[in-house]
VOFI-623841 format. One record per residue (C-alpha): residue number from 0; residue in one letter; x, y, z. Coordinates in steps of 0.05 Angstrom, whole numbers, plus 5000, padded with zeros to 4 digits. Example, Ala and Ser with C-alpha at 12.3 -4.5 7.8 and 13.67 -1.06 7.14 Angstrom:
2
SITE, num, residu, X, Y, Z
SITE, 0, a, 5246, 4910, 5156
SITE, 1, s, 5273, 4979, 5143
//
This chain:
102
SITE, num, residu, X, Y, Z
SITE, 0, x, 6953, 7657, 7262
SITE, 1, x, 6920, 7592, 7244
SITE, 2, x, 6935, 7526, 7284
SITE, 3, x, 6954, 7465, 7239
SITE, 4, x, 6913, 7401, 7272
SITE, 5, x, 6961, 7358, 7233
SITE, 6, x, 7030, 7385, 7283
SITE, 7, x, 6985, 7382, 7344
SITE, 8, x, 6971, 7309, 7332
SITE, 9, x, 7045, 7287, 7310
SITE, 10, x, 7068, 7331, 7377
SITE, 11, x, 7020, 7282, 7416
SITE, 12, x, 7047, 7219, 7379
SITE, 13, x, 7124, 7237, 7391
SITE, 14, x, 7106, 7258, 7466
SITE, 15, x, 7059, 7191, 7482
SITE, 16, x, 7118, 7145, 7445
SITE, 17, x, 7168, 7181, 7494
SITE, 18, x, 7120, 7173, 7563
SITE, 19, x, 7122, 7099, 7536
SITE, 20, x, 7190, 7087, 7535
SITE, 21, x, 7197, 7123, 7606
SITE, 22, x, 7150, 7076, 7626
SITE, 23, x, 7182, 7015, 7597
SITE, 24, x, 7249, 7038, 7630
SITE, 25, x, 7219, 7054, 7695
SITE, 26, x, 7189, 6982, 7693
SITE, 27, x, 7252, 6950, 7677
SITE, 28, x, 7293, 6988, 7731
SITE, 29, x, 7237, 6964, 7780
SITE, 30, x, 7232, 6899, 7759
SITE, 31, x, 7314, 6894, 7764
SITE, 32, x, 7299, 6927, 7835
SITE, 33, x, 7249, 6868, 7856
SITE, 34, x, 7296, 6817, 7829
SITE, 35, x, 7353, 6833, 7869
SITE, 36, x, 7325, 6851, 7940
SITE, 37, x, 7245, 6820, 7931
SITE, 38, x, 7248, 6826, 8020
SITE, 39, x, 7268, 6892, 8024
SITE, 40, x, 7239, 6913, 7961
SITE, 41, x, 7180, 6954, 7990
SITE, 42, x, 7229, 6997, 8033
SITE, 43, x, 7275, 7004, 7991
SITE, 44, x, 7221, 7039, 7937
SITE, 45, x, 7188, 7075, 7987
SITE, 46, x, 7258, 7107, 8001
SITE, 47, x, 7276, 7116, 7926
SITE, 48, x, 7210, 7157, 7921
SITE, 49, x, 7210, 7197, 7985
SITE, 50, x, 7290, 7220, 7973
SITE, 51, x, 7276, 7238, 7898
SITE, 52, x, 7214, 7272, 7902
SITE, 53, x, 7181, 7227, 7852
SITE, 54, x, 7116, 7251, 7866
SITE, 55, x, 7141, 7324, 7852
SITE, 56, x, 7173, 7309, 7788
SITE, 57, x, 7113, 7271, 7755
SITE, 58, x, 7067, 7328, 7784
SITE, 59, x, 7106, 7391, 7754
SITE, 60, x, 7114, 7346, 7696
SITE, 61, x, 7050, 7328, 7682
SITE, 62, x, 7017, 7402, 7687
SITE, 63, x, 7070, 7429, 7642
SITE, 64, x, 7054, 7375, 7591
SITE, 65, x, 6976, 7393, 7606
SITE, 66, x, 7000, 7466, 7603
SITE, 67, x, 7035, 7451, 7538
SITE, 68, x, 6984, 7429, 7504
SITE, 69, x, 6932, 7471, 7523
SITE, 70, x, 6967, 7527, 7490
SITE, 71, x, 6992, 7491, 7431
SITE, 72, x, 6908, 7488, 7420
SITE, 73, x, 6899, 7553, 7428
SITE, 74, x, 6857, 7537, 7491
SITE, 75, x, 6905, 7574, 7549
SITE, 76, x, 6921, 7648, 7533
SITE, 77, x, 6986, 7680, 7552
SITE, 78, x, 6960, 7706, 7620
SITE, 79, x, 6938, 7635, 7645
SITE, 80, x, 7007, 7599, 7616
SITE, 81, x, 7044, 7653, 7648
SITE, 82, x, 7002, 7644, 7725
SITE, 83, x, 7010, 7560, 7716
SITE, 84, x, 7090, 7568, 7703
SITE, 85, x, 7101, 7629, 7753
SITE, 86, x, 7068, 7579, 7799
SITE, 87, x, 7104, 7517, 7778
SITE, 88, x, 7173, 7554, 7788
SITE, 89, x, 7152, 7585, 7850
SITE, 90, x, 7136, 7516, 7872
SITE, 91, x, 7201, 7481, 7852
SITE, 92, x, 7249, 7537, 7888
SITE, 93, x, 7206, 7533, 7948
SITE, 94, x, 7226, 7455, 7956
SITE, 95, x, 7293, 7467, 7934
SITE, 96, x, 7304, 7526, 7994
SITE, 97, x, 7263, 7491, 8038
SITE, 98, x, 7308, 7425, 8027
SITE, 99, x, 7369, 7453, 8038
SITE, 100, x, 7341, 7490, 8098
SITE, 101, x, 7333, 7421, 8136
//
């Protein structure tokens, strides 16, 4: 099977316009955050992050975009995607037992 460079390069384009518009909301919401409360904003954010597990989300996120496109290049075989996501959803359920555990 060949790889078309062309669908690789619009994939990138549709997936950098939609990190840009995350970024642009999460920017807004922030800002509207900062307005509202500017004393307590840096508790308040530090909350927000440690209660959602921000940094979680944007890590499992960004590998499986990595992950993503590392096989849509034909870089990754199956064996490696298949190690990265076993590991990404052994990782998730482990927070999500280990959350409801405490």
């Amino acid at each position: 099977m060949t790889k078309d460079p062309s669908l690789t390069l619009d994939v990138m384009k549709y997936f950098l316009a939609m990190v840009a518009m995350v970024c642009i909301a999460g920017v807004a919401v922030a800002g509207i955050g900062l307005f509202k409360a500017p004393e307590a904003a840096a508790q308040v954010f530090t909350n927000l992050t440690r209660q959602s597990g921000l940094l979680n989300i944007i890590t499992v996120g960004a590998i499986s975009v990595i992950v993503f496109f590392l096989a849509l290049a034909g870089i990754l075989g199956t064996e490696a995607i298949n190690s990265i996501l076993s590991a990404i959803v052994g990782f998730v359920l482990g927070n999500l037992t280990k959350d409801k555990a405490t």
